[in-house]
C-alpha positions as CSV (number, residue, x, y, z in Angstrom):
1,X,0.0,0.0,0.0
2,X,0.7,3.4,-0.9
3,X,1.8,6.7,1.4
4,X,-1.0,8.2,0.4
5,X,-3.5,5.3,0.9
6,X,-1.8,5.3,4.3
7,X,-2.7,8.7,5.3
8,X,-6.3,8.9,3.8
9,X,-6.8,5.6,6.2
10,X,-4.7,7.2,9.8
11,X,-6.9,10.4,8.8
12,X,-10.4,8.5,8.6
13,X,-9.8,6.3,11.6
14,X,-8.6,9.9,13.3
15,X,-12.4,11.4,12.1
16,X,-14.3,8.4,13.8
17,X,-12.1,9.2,17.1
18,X,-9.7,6.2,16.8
19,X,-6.0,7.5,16.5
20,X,-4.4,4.1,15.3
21,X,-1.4,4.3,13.8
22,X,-0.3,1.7,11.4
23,X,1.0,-1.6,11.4
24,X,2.4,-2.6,8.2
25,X,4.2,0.0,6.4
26,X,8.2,-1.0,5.8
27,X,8.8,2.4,8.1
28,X,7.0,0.0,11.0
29,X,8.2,-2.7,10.1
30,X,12.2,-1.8,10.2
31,X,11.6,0.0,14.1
32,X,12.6,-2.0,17.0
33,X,10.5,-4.6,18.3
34,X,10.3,-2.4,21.1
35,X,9.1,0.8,19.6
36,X,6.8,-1.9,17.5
37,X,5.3,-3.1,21.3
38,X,4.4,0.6,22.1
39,X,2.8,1.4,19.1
40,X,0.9,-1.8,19.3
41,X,-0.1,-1.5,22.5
42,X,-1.7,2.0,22.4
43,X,-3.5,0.9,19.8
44,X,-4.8,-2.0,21.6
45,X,-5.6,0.3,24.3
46,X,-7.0,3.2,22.5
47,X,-10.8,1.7,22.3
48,X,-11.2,-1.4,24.7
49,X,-15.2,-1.9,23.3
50,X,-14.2,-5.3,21.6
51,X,-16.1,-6.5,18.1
52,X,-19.0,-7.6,17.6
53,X,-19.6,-11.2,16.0
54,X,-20.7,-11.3,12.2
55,X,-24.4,-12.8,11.1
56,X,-24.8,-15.8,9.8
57,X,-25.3,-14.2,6.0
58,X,-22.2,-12.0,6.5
59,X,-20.1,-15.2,7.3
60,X,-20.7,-15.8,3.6
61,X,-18.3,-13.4,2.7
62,X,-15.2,-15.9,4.1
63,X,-15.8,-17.9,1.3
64,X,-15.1,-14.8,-1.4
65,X,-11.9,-13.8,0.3
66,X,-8.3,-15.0,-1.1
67,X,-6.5,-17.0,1.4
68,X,-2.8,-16.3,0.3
69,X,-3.0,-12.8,2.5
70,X,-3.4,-14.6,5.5
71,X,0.1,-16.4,4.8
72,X,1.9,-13.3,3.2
73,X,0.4,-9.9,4.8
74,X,3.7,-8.1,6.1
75,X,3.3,-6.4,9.4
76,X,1.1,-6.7,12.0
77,X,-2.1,-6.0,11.1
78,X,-4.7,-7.0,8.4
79,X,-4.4,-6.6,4.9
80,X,-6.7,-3.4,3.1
81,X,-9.0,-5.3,0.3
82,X,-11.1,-3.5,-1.6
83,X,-11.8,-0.5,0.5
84,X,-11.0,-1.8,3.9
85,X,-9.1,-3.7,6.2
86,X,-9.8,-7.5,5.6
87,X,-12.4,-8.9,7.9
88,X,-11.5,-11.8,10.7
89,X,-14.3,-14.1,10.0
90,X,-13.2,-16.6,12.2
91,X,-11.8,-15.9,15.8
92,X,-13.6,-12.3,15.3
93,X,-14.0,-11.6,19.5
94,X,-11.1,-12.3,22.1
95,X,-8.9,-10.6,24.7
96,X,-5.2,-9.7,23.8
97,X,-2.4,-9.1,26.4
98,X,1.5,-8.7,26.1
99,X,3.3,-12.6,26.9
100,X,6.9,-13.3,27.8
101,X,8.7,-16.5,26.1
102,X,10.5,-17.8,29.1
103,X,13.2,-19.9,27.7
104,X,14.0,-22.9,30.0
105,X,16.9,-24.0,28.5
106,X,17.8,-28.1,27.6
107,X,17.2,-27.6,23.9
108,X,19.1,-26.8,20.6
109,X,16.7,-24.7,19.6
110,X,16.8,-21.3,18.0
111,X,15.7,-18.0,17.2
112,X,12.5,-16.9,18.9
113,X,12.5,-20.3,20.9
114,X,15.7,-19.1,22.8
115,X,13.4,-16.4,24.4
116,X,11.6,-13.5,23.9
117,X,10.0,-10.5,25.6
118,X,7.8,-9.0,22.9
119,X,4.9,-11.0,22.6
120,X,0.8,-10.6,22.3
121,X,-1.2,-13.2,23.0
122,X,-4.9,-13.2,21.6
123,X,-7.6,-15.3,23.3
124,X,-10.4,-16.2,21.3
125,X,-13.0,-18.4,20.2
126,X,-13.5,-19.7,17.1
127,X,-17.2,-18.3,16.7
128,X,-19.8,-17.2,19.1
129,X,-21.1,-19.6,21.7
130,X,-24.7,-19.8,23.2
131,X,-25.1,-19.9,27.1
132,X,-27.6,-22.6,27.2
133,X,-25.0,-24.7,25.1
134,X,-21.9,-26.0,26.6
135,X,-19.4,-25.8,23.6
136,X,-16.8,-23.5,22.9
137,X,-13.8,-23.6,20.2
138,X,-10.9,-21.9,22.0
139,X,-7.8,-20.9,20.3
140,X,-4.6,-18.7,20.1
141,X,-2.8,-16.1,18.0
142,X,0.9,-15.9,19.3
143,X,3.4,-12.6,18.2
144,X,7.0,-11.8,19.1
145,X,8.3,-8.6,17.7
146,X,11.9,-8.7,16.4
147,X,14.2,-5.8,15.4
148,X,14.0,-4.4,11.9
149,X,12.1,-7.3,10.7
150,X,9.1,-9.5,10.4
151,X,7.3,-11.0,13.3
152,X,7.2,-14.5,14.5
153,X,3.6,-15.8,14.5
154,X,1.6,-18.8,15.4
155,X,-1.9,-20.2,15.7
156,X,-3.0,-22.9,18.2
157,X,-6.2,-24.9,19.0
158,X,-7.4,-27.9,20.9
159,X,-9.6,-28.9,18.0
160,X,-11.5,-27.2,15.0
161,X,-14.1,-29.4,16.9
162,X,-14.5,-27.4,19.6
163,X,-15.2,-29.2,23.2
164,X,-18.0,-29.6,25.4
165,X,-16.7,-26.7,27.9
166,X,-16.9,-23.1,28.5
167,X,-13.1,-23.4,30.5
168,X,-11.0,-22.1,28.4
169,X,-8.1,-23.8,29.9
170,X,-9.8,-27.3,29.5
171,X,-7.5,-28.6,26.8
172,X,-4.2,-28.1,25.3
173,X,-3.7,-26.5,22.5
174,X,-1.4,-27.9,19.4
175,X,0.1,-26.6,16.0
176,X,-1.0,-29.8,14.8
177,X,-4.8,-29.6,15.5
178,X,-6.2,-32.1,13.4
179,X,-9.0,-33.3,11.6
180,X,-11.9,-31.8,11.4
181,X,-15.7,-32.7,11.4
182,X,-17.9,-33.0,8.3
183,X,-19.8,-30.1,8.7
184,X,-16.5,-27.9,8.6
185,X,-15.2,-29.5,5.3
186,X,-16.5,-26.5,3.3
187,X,-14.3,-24.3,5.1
188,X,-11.3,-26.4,5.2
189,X,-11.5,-26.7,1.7
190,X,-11.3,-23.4,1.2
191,X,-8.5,-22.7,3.3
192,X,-6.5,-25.3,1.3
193,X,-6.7,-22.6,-1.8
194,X,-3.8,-21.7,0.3
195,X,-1.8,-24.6,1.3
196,X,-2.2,-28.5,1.3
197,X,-1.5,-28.0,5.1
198,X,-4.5,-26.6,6.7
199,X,-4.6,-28.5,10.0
200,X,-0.8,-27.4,10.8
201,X,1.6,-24.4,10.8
202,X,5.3,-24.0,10.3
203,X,7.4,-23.1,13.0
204,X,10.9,-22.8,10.7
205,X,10.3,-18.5,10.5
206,X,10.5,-18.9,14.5
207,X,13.9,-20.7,14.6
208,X,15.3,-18.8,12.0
209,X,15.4,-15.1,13.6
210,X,15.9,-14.1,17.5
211,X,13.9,-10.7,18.8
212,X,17.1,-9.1,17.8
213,X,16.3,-9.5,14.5
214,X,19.5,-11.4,13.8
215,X,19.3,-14.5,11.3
216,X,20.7,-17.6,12.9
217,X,24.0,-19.4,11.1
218,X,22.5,-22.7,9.3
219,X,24.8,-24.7,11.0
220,X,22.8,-23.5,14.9
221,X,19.4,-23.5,13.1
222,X,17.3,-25.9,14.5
223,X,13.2,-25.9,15.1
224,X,11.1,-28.6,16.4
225,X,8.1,-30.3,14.5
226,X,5.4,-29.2,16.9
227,X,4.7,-27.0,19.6
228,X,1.9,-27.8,22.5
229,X,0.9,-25.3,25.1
230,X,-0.2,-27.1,28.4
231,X,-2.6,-25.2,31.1
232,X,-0.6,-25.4,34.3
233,X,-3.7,-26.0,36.0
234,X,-3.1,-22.8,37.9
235,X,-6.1,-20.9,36.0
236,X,-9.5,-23.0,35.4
237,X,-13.2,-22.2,35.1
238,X,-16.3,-24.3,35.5
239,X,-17.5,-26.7,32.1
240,X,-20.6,-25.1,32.6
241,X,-21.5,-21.3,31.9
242,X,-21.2,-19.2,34.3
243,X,-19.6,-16.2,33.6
244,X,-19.1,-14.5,29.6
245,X,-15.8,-15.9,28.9
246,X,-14.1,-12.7,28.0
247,X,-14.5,-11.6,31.5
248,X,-13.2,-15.2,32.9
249,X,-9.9,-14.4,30.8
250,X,-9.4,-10.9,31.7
251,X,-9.7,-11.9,35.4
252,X,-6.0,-13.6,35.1
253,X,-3.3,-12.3,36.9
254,X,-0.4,-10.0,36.0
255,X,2.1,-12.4,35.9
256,X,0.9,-16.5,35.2
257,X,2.0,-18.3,33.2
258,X,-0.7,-18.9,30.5
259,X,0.8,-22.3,29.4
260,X,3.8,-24.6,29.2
261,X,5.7,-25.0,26.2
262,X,6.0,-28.3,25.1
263,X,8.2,-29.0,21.7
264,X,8.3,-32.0,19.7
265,X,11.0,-32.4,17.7
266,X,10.2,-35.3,15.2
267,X,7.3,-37.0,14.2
268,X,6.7,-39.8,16.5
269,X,6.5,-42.4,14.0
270,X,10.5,-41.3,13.5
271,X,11.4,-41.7,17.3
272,X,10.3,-37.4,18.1
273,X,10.9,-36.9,21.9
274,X,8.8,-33.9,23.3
275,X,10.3,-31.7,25.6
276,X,9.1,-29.1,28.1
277,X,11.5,-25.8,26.6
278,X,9.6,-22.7,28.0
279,X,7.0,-21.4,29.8
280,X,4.6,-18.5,28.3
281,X,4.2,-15.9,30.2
282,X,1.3,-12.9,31.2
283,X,3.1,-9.6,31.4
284,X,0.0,-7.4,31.3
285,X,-3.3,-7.6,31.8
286,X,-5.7,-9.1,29.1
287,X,-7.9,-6.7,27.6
288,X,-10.7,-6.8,25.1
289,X,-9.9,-4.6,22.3
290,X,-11.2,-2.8,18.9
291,X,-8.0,-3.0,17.6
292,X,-7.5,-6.3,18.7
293,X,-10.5,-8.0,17.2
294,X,-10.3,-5.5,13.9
295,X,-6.7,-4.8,13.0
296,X,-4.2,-7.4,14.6
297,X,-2.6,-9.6,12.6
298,X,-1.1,-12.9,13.3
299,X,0.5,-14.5,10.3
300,X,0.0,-18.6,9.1
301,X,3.6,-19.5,8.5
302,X,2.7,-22.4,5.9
303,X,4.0,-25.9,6.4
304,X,4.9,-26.7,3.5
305,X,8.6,-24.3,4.5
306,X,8.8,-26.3,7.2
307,X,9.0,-29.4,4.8
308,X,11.2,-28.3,1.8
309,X,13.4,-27.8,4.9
310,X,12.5,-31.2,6.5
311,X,11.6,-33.3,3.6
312,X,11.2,-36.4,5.5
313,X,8.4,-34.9,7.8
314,X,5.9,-34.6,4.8
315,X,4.5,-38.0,5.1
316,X,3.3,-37.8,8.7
317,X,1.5,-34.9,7.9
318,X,-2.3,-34.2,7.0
319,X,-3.2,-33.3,3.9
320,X,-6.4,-31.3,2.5
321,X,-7.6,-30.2,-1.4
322,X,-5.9,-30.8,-4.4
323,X,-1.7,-30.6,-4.5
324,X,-0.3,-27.4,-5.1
325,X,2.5,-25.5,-4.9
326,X,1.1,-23.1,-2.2
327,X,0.8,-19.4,-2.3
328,X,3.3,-17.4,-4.0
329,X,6.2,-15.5,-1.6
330,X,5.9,-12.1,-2.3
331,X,8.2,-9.7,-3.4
332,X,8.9,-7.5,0.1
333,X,10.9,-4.0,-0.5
334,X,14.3,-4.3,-0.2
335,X,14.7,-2.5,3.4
336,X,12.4,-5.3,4.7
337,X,15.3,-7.7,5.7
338,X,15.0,-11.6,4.5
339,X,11.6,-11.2,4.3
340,X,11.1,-12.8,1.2
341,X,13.0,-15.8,2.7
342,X,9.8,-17.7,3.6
């Protein structure tokens, strides 16, 4: 996107009383990950109303969007389609506070997995749930900010499924979440326009750059298969509804750790050995958030980078659509550093 676009947009959202500044621009994206925080985080806190969840006939739209964007957006915030900034069908409502990645230590791993301080984590669930009905379809978006680059991104879920709970901390959640039921074949289909790999996401992006933004020598680069986050059992709510599960979430302390880290670093049918490597941190308090549910970003790293690095994973993997060759890398401005590397 253009300057100009840009400032037509800032002075719009500036009319309707919501100063946001952008998120995407290669002038954002080559700040520090902590000037990136700050800007982030005002704009998180700038209108703390939270979205409201789409109708059943403006769900239709999902299935007229292009998928590619959600694995090759730069910066951290929604692509602008046709007008305006593309609409989160899916996961539209949750809570988003800053994390820490407390590295334990007792792994090779690199990059991002070393530790980090920069990180959102969004809450969410997948669509809305009913009161009377005791089903919800938790998941989370995961950020680090790096210097003068690209963010590390992730999404995790217990299941497309869902579960018969409104605790959001019933489960764990997975990269690797599996297949889903019949009635959500439509939409997996149409998220494998994208990639063959809908059920999982890459993890290679995260190995491959620290929060300093430096790239890590190939001979150190290592990243593991699959990541699991495990509830420590320290925050739970009842199966049954009791309270909106926004407010549940934003009653977490300053300070808990959200989940453990677990990293698998093989398949298991090639001998993998999971590993507890770090801890995931609360470092602010979780907030609903305009912003949040209209503007933040958090980036699919495709699998298939994963396995043109790690050729012999691709059999132990679930597949989805016709083959392809995925969505094309796009061509980042030069002062974007190695972004065009995934």
């Amino acid at each position: 996107m253009n300057s100009l676009v840009s400032v037509v947009i800032a002075l719009l959202l500036i009319n309707h009383g919501q100063a946001f500044e952008e998120t995407h621009s290669p002038q954002y994206i080559v700040k520090s990950a902590a000037e990136k925080n700050s800007i982030i985080m005002a704009n998180i806190m700038e209108d703390t109303t939270g979205d409201d969840w789409y109708g059943i006939l403006e769900m239709t739209g999902m299935f007229l969007e292009e998928m590619c964007p959600t694995f090759r957006t730069p910066g951290d915030e929604l692509p602008i389609e046709g007008g305006g900034y593309r609409e989160k069908y899916i996961h539209t409502v949750g809570t988003v506070g800053q994390v820490e990645w407390k590295d334990l230590g007792g792994h090779s791993y690199t990059g991002i997995f070393k530790g980090a301080s920069n990180g959102y984590a969004r809450l969410s669930v997948a669509k809305e749930p009913v009161s009377t009905v005791q089903e919800t379809a938790p998941g989370m978006g995961l950020k680090f900010l790096r210097d003068g680059m690209h963010s590390a991104n992730l999404v995790a879920m217990y299941s497309v499924n869902g579960q018969e709970s409104w605790n959001f901390f019933k489960n764990d959640f997975t990269t690797h979440i599996g297949k889903a039921d019949l009635d959500l074949v439509p939409l997996i289909l149409k998220f494998s326009e994208a990639t063959n790999y809908v059920m999982e996401v890459g993890l290679s992006d995260w190995g491959l750059f620290g929060e300093d933004g430096i790239q890590v020598a190939d001979a150190d680069f290592k990243f593991p298969f699959m990541l699991r986050f495990k509830p420590t059992g320290e925050i739970s709510f009842p199966d049954e509804y009791v309270n909106d599960w926004k407010d549940d979430l934003m009653s977490i302390p300053v300070g808990t750790t959200l989940y453990q880290v677990f990293a698998l670093d093989e398949p298991e049918e090639l001998g993998g050995v999971e590993a507890h490597i770090a801890d995931l941190v609360l470092t602010s308090a979780l907030t609903t958030s305009t912003w949040g549910d209209q503007h933040l970003f958090f980036r699919h790293q495709d699998m298939a980078d994963d396995v043109a690095l790690r050729p012999e994973w691709k059999d132990y993997l679930e597949t989805v659509g016709l083959p392809h060759d995925g969505c094309p890398v796009m061509k980042m401005m030069e002062n974007i550093k190695n972004f065009g590397k995934y």
